[in-house]
N, CA, C and O atoms as CSV, one atom per row, in Angstrom:
chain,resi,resn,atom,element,x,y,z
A,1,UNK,N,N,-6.444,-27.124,55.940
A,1,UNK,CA,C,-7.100,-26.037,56.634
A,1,UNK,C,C,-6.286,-24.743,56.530
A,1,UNK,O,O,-6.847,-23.676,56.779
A,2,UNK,N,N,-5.433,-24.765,56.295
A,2,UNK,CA,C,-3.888,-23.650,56.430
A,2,UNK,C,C,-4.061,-22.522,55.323
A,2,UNK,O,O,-4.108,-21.294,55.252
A,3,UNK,N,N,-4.146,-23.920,54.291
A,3,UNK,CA,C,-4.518,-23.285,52.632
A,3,UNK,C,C,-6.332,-22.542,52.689
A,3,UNK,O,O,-6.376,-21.465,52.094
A,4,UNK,N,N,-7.381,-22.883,53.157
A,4,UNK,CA,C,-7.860,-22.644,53.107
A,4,UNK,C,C,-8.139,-20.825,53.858
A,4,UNK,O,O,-8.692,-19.848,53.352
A,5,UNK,N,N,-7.321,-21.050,55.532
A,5,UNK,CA,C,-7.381,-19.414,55.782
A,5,UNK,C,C,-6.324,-19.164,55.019
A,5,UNK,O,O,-5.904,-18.376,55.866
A,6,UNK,N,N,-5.532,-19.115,54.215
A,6,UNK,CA,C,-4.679,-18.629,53.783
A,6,UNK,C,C,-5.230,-17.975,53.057
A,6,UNK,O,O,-5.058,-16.756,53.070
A,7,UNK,N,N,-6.239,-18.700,52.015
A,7,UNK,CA,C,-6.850,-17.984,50.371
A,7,UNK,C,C,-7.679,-17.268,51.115
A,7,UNK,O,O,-7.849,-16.200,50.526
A,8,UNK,N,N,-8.419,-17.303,52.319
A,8,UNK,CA,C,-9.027,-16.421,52.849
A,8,UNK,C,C,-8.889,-15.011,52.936
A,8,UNK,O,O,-9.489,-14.005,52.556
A,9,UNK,N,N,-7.864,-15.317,53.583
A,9,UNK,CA,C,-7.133,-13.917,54.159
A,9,UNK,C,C,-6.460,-13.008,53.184
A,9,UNK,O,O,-6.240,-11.797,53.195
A,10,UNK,N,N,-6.151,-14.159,52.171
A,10,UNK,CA,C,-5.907,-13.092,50.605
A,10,UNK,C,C,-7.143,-12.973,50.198
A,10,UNK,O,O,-7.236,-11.834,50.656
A,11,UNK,N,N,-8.366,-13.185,49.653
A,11,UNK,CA,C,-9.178,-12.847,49.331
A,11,UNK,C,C,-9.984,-11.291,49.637
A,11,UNK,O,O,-10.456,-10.410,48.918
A,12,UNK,N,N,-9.804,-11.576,51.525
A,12,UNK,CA,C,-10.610,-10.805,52.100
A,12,UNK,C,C,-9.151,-9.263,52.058
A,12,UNK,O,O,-9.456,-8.071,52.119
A,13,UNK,N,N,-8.242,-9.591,51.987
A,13,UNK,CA,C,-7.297,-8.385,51.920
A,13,UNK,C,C,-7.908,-7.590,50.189
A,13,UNK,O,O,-8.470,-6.507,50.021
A,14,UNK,N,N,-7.549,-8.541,49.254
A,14,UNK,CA,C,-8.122,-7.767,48.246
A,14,UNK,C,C,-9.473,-6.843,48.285
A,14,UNK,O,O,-9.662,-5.703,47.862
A,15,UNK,N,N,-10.069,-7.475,48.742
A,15,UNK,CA,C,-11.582,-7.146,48.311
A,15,UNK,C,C,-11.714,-5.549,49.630
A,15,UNK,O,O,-12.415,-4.539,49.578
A,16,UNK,N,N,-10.814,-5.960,50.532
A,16,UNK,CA,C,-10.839,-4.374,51.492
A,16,UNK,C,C,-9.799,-3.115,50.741
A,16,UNK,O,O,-9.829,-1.961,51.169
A,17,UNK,N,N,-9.188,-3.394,49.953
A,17,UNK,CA,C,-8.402,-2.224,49.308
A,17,UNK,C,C,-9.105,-2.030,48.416
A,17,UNK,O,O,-9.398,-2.746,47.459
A,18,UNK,N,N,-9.560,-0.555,48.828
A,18,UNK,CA,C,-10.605,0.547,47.544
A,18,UNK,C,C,-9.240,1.136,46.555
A,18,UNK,O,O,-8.045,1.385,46.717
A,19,UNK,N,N,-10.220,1.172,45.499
A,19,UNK,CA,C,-8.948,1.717,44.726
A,19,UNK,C,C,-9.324,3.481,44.228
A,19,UNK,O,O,-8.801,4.076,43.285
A,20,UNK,N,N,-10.010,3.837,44.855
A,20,UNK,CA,C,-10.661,5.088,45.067
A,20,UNK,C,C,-9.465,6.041,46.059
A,20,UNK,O,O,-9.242,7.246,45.934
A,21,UNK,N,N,-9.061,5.449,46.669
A,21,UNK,CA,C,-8.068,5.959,47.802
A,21,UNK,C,C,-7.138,6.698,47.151
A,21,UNK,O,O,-6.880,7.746,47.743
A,22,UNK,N,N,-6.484,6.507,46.040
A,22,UNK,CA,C,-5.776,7.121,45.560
A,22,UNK,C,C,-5.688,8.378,44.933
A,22,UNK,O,O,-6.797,8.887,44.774
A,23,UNK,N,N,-4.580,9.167,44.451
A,23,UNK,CA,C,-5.224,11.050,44.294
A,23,UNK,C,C,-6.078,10.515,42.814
A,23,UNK,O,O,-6.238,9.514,42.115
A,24,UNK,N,N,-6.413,11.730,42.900
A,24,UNK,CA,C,-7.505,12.326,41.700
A,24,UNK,C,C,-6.654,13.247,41.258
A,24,UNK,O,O,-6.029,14.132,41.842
A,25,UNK,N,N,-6.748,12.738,39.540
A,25,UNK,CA,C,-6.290,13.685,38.644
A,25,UNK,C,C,-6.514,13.848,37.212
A,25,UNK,O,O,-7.124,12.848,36.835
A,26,UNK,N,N,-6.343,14.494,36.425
A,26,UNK,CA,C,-6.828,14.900,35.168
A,26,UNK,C,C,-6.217,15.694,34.328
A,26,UNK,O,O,-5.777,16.756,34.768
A,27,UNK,N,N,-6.043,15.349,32.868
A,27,UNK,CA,C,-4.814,16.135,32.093
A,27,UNK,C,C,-5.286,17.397,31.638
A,27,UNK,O,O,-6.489,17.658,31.610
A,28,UNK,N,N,-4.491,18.113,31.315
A,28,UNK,CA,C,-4.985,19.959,30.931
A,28,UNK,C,C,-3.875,20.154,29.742
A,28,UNK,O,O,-2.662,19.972,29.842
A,29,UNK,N,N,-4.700,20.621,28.457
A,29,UNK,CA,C,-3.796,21.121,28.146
A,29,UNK,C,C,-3.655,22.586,27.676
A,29,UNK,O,O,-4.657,23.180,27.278
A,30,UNK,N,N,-2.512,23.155,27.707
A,30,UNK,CA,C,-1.622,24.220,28.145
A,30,UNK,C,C,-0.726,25.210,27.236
A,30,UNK,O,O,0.437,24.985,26.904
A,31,UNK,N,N,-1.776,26.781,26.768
A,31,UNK,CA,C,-0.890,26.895,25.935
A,31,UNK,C,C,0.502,26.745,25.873
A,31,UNK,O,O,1.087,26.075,26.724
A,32,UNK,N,N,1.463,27.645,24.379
A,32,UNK,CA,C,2.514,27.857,24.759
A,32,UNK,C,C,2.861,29.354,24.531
A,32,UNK,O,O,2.383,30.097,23.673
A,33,UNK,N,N,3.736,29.624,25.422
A,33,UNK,CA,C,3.856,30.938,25.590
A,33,UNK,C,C,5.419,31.534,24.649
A,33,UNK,O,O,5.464,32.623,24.077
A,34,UNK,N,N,6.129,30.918,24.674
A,34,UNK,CA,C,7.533,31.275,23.609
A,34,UNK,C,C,7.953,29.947,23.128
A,34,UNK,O,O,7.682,28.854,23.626
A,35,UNK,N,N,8.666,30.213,22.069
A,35,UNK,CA,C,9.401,29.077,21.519
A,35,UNK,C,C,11.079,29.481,20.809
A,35,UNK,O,O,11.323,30.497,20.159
A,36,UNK,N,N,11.720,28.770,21.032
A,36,UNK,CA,C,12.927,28.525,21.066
A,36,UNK,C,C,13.402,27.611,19.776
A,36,UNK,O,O,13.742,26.466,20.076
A,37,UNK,N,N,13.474,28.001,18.245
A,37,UNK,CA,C,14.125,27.401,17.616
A,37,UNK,C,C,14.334,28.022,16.387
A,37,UNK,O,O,13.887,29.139,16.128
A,38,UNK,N,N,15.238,27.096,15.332
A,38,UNK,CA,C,15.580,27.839,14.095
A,38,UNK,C,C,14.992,28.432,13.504
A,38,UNK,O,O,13.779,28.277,13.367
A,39,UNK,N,N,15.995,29.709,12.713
A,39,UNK,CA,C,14.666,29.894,11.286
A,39,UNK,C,C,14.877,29.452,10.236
A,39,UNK,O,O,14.196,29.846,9.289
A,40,UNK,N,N,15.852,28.523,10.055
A,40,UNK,CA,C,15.878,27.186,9.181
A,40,UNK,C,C,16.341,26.022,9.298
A,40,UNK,O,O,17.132,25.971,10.240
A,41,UNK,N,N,16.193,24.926,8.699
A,41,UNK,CA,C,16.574,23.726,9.067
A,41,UNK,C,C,17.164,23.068,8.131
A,41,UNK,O,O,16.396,23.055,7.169
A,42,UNK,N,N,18.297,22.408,7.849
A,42,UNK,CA,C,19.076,21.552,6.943
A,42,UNK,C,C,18.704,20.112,7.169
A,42,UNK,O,O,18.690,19.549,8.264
A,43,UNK,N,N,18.461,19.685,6.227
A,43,UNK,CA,C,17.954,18.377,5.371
A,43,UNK,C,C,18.388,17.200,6.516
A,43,UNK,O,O,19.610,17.069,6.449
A,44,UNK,N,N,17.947,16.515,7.298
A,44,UNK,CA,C,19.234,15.624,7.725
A,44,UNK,C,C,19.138,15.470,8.715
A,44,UNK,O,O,19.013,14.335,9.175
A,45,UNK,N,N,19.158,16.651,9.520
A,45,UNK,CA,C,19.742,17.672,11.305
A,45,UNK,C,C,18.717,17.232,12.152
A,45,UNK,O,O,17.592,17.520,11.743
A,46,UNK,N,N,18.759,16.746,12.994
A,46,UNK,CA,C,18.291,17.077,14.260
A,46,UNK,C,C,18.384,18.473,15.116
A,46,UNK,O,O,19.455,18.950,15.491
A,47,UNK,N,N,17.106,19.051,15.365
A,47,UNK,CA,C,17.233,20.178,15.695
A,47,UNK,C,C,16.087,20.269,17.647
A,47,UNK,O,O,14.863,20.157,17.728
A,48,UNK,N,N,16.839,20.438,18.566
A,48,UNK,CA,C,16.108,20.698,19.774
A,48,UNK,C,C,14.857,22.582,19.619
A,48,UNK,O,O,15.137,23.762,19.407
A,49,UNK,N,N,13.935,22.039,19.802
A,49,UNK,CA,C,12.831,22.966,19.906
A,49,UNK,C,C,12.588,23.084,21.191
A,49,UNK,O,O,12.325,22.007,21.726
A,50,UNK,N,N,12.580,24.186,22.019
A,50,UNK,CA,C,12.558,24.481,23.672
A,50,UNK,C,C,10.676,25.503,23.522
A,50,UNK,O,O,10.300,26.436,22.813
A,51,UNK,N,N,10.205,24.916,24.268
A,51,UNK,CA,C,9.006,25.267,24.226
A,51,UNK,C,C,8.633,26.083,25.848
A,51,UNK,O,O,8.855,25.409,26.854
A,52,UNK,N,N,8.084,27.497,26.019
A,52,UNK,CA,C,7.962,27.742,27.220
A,52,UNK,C,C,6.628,27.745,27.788
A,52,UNK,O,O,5.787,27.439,26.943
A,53,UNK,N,N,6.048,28.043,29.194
A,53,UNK,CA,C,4.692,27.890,29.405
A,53,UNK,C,C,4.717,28.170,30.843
A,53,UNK,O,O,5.566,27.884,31.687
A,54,UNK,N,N,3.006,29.121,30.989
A,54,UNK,CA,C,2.952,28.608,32.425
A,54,UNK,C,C,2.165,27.252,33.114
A,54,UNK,O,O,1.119,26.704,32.764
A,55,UNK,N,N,2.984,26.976,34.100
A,55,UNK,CA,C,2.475,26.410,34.982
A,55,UNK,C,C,1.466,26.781,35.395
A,55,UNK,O,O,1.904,27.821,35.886
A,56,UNK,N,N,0.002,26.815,35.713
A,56,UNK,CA,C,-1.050,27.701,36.911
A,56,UNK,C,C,-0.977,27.579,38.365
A,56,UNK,O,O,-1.263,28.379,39.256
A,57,UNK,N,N,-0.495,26.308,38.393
A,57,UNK,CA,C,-0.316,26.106,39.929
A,57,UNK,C,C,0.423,25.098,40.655
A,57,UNK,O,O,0.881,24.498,39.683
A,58,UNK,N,N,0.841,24.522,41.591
A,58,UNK,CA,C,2.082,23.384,41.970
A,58,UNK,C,C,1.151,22.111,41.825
A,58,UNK,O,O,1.579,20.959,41.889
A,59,UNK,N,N,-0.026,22.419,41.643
A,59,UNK,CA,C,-0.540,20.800,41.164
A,59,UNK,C,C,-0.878,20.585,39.677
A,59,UNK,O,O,-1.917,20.035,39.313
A,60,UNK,N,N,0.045,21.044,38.864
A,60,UNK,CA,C,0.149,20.760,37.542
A,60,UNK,C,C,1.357,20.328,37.207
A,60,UNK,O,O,2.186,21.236,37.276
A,61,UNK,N,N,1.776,19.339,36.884
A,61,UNK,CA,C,3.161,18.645,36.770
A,61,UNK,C,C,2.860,18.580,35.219
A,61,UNK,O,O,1.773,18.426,34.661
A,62,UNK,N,N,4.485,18.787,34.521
A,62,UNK,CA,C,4.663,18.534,33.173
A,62,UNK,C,C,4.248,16.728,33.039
A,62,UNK,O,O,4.650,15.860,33.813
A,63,UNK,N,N,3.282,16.504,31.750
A,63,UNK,CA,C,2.777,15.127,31.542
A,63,UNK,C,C,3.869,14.875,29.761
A,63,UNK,O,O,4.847,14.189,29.464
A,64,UNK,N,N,3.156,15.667,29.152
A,64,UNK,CA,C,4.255,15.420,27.769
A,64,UNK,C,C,3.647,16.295,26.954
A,64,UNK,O,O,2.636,16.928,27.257
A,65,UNK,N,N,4.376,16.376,25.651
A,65,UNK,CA,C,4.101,17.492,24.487
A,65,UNK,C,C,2.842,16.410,23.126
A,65,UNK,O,O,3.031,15.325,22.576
A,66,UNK,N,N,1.980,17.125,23.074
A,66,UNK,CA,C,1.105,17.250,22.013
A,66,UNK,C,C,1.965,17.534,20.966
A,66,UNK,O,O,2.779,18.439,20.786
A,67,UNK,N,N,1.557,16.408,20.197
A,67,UNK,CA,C,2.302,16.375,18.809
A,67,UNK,C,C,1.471,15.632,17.731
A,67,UNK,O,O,1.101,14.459,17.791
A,68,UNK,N,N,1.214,16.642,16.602
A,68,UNK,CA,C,0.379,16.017,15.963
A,68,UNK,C,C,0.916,16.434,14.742
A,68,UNK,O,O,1.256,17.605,14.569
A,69,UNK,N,N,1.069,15.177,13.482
A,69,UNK,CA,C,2.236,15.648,12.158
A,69,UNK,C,C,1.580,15.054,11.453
A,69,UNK,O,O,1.453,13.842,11.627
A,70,UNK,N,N,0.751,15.906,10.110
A,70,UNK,CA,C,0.218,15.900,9.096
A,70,UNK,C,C,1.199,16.496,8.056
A,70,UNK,O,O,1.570,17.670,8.085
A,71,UNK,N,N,1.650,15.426,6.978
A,71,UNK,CA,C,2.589,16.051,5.809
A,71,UNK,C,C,3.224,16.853,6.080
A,71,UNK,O,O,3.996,16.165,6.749
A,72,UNK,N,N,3.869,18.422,6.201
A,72,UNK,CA,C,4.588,18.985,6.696
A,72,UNK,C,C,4.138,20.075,7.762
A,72,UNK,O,O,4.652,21.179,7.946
A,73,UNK,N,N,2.975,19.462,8.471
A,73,UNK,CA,C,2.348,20.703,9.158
A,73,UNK,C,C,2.666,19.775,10.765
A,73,UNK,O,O,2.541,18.565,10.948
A,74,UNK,N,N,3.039,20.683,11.614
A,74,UNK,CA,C,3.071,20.069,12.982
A,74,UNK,C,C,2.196,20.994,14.204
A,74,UNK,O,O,2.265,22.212,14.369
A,75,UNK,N,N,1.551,20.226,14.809
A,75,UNK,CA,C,0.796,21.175,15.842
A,75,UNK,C,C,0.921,20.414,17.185
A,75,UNK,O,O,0.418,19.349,17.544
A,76,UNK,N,N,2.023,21.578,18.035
A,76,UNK,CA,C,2.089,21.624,19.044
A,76,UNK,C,C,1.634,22.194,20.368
A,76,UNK,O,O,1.622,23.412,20.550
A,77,UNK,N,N,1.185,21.157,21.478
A,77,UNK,CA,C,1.059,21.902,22.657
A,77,UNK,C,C,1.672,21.220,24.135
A,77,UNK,O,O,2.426,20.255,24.260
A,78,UNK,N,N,1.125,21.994,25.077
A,78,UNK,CA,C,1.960,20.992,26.301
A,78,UNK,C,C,0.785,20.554,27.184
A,78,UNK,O,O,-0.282,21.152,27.320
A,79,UNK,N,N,1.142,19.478,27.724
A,79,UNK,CA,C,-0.018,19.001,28.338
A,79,UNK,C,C,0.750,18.377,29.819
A,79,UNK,O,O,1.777,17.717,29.975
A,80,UNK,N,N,-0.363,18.974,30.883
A,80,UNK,CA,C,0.188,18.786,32.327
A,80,UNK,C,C,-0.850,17.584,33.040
A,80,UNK,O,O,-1.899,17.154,32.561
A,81,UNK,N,N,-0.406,17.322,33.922
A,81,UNK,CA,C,-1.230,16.449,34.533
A,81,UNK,C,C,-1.724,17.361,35.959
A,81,UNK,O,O,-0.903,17.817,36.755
A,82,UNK,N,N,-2.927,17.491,36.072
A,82,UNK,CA,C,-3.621,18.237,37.577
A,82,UNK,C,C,-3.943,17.111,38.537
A,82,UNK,O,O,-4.601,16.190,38.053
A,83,UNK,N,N,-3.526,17.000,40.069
A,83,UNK,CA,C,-3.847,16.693,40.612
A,83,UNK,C,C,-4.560,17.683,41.472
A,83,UNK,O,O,-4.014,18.715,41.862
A,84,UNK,N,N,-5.868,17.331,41.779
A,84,UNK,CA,C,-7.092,17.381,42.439
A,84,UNK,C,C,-6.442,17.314,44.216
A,84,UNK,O,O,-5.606,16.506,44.622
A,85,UNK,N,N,-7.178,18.504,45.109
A,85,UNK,CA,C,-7.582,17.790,46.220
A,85,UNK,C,C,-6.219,17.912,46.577
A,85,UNK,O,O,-6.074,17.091,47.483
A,86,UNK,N,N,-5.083,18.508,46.362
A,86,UNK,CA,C,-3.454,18.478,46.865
A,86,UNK,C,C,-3.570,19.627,47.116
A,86,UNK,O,O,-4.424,20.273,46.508
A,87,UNK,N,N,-2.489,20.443,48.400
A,87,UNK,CA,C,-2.228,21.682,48.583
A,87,UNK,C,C,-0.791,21.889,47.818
A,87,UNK,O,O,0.397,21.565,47.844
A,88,UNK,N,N,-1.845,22.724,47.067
A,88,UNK,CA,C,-0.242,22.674,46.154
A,88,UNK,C,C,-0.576,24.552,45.931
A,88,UNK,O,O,-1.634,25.179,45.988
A,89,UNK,N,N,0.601,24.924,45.714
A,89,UNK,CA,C,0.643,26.733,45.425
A,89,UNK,C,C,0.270,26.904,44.545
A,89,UNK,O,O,0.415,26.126,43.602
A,90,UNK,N,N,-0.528,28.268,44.472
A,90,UNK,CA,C,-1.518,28.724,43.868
A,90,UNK,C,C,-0.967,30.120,42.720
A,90,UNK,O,O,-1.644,30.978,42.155
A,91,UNK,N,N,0.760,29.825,42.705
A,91,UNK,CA,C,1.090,30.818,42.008
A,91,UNK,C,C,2.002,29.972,40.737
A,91,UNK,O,O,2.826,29.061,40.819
A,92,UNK,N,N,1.415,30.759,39.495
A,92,UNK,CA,C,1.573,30.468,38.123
A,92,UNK,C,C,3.546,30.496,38.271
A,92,UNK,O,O,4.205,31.317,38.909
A,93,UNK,N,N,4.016,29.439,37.537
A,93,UNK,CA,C,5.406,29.757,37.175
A,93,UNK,C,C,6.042,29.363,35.725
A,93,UNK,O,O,5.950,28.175,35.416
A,94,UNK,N,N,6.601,30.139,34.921
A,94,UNK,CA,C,7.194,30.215,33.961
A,94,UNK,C,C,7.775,28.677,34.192
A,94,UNK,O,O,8.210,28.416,35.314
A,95,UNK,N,N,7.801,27.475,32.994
A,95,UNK,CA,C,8.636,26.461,32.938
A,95,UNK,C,C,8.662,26.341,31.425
A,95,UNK,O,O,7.749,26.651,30.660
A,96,UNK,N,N,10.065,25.755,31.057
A,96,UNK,CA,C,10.626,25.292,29.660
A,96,UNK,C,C,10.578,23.562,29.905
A,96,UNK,O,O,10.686,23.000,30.995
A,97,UNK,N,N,10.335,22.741,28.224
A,97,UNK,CA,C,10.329,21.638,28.057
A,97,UNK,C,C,10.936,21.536,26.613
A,97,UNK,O,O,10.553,22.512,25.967
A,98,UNK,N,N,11.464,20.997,26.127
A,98,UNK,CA,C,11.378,20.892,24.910
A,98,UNK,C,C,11.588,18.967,24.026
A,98,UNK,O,O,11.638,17.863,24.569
A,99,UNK,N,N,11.655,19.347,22.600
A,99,UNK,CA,C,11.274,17.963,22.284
A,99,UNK,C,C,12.718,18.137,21.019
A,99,UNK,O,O,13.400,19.134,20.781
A,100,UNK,N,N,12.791,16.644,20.366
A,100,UNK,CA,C,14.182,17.134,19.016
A,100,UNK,C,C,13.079,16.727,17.784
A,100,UNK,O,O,12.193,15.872,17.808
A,101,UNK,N,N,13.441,17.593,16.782
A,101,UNK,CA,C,12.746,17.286,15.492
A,101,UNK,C,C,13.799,17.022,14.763
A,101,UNK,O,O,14.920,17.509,14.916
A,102,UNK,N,N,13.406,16.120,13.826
A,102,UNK,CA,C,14.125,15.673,12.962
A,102,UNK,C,C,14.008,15.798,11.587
A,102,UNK,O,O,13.368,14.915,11.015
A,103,UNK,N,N,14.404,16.549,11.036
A,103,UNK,CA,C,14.145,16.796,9.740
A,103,UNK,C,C,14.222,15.821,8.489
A,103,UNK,O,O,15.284,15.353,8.081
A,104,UNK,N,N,13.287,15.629,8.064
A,104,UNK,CA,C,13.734,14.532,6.756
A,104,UNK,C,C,12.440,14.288,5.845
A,104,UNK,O,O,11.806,13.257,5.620
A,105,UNK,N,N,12.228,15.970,5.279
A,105,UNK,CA,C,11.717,16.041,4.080
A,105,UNK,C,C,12.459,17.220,3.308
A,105,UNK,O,O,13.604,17.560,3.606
A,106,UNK,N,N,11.749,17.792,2.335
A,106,UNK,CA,C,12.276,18.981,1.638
A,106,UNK,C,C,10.857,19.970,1.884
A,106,UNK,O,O,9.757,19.721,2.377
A,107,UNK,N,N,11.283,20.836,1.465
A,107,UNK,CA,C,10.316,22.201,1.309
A,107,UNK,C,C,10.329,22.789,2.412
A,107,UNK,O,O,11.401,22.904,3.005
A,108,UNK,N,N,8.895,23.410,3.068
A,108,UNK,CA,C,9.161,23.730,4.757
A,108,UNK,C,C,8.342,23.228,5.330
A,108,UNK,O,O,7.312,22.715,4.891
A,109,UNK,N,N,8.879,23.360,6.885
A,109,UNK,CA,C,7.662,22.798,7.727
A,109,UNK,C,C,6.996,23.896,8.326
A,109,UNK,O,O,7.486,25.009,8.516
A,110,UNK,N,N,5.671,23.459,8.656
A,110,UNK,CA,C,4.665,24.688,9.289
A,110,UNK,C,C,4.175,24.262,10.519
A,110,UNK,O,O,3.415,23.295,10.581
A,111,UNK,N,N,4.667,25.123,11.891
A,111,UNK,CA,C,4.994,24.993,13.126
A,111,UNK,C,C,2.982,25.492,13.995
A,111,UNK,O,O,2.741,26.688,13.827
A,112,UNK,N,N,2.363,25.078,14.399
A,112,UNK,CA,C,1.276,25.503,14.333
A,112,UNK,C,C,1.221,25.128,16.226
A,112,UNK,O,O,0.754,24.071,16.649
A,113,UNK,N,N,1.675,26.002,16.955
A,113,UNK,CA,C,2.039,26.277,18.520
A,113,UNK,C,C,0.842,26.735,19.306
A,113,UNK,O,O,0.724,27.938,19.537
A,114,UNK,N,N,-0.383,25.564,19.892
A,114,UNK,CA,C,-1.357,26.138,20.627
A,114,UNK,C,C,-1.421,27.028,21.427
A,114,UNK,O,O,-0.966,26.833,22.553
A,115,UNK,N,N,-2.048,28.361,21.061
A,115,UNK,CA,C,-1.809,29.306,22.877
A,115,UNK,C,C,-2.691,29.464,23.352
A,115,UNK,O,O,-2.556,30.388,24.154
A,116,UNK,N,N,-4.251,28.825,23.348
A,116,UNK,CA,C,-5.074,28.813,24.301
A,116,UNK,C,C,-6.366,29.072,23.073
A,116,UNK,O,O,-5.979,28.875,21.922
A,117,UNK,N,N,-7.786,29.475,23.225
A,117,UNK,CA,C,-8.782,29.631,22.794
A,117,UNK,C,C,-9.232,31.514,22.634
A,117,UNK,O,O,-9.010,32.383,23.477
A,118,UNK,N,N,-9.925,31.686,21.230
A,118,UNK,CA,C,-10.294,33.093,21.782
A,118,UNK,C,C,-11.751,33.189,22.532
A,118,UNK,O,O,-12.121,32.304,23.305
A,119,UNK,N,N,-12.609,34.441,22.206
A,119,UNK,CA,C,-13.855,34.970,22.869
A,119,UNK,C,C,-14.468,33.540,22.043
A,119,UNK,O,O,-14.644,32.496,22.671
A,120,UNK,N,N,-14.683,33.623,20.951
A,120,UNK,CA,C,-16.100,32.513,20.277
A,120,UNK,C,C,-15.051,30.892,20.691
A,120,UNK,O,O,-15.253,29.950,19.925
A,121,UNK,N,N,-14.306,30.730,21.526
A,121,UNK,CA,C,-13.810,29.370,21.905
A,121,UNK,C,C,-13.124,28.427,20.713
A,121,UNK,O,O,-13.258,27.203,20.701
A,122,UNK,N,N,-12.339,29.201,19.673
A,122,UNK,CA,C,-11.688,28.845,18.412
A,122,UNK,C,C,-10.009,28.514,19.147
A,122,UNK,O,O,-9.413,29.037,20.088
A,123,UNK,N,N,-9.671,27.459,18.241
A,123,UNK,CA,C,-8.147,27.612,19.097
A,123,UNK,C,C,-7.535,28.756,18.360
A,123,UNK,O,O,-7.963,28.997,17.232
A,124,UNK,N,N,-6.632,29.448,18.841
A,124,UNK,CA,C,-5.474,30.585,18.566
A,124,UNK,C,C,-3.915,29.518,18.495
A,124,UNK,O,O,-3.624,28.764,19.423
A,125,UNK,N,N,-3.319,29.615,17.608
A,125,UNK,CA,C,-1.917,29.427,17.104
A,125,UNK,C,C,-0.689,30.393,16.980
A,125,UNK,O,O,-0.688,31.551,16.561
A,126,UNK,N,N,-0.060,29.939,17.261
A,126,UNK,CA,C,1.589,30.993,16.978
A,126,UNK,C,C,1.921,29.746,16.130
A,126,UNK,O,O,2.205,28.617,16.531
A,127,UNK,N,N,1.813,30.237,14.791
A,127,UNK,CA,C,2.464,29.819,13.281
A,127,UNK,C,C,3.936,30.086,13.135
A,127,UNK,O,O,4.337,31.098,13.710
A,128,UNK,N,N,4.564,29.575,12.664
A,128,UNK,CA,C,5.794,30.019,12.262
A,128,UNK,C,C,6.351,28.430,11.063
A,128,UNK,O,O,6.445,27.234,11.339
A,129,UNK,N,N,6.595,29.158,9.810
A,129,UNK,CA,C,7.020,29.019,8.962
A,129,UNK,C,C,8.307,28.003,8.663
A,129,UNK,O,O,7.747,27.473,7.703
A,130,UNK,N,N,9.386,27.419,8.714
A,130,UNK,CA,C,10.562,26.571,8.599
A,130,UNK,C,C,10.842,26.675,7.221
A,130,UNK,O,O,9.871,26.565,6.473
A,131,UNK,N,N,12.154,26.898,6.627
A,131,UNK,CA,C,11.859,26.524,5.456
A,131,UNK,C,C,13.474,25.459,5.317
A,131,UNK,O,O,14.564,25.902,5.681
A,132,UNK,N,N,13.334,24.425,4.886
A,132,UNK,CA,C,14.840,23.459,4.592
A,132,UNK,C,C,15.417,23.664,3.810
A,132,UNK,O,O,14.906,24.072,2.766
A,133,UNK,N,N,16.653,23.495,3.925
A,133,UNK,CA,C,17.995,24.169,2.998
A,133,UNK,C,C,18.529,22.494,2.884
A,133,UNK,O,O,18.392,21.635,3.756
A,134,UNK,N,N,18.994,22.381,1.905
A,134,UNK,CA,C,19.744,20.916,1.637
A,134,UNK,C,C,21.658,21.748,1.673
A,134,UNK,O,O,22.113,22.498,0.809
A,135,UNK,N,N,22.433,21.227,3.043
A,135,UNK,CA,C,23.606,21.626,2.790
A,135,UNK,C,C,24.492,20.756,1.662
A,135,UNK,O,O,24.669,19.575,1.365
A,136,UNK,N,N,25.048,22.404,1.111
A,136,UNK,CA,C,26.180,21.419,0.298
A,136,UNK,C,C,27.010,21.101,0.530
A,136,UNK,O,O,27.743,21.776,1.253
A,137,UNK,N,N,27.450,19.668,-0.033
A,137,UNK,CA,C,28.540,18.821,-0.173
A,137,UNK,C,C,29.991,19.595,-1.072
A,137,UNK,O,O,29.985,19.764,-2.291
A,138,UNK,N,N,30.828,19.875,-0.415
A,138,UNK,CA,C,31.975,19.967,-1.559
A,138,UNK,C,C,32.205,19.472,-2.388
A,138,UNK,O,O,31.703,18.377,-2.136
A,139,UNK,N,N,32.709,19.373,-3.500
A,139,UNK,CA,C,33.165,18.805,-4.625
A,139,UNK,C,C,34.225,18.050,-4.252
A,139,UNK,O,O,35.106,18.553,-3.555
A,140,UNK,N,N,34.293,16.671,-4.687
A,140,UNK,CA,C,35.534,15.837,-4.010
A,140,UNK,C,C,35.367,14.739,-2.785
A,140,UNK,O,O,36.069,13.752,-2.564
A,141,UNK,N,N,34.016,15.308,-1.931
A,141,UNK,CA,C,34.064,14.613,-0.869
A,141,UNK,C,C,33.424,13.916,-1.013
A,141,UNK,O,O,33.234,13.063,-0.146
């Protein structure tokens, strides 16, 4: 009989927790507003890229960076997570994130940095160019 209210009482606990209760939220993503890195890259290197952006409001928390790498073309953006339904401040703030690239092809890479949409709803890019240098080795070493 013990076992029986037992599975009961677990049963009936599950079936009363809504899972609706919890916040509401939804990802956005976010141009970028400056970027922070070389104007060339050596063969090899790990190089940190600092990416800046606004925030719109205290219910947008950094989620992660959009990264998308076709042959030597990379297109970046930042993407926040919105929570819904929170009092959160309503004033935009400048925040930095950044990611490490790693270099390990030849020629250059082409940096293709989302900054939002124009009038006909096309995305807009901040391009920027990379071009790789292979450092030299001394003679001897």
């Amino acid at each position: 009989m013990k076992k029986i209210i037992a599975l009961f009482l677990m049963i009936s606990t599950i079936f009363s927790c809504s899972l609706d209760e919890g916040p509401s939220f939804y990802t956005e993503i976010l141009p970028v507003e400056e970027v922070q890195m070389p104007q060339e890259f050596v063969l090899g290197e790990i190089y940190t890229i600092t990416l800046s952006y606004y925030k719109p409001t205290g219910c947008h928390v950094f989620n992660d960076i959009y990264y998308k790498s076709e042959l030597n073309e990379r297109t970046v953006a930042i993407i926040n997570t919105v929570y819904e339904g929170e009092n959160c401040s309503q004033e935009p703030t400048l925040e930095e994130v950044s990611f490490n690239f790693i270099v390990n092809s030849n020629g250059s890479y082409i940096f293709k940095f989302w900054q939002g949409k124009d009038e006909n709803g096309d995305d807009i890019y901040y391009i920027v160019e990379i071009p790789v240098i292979e450092e030299e080795v001394p003679i001897g070493e």
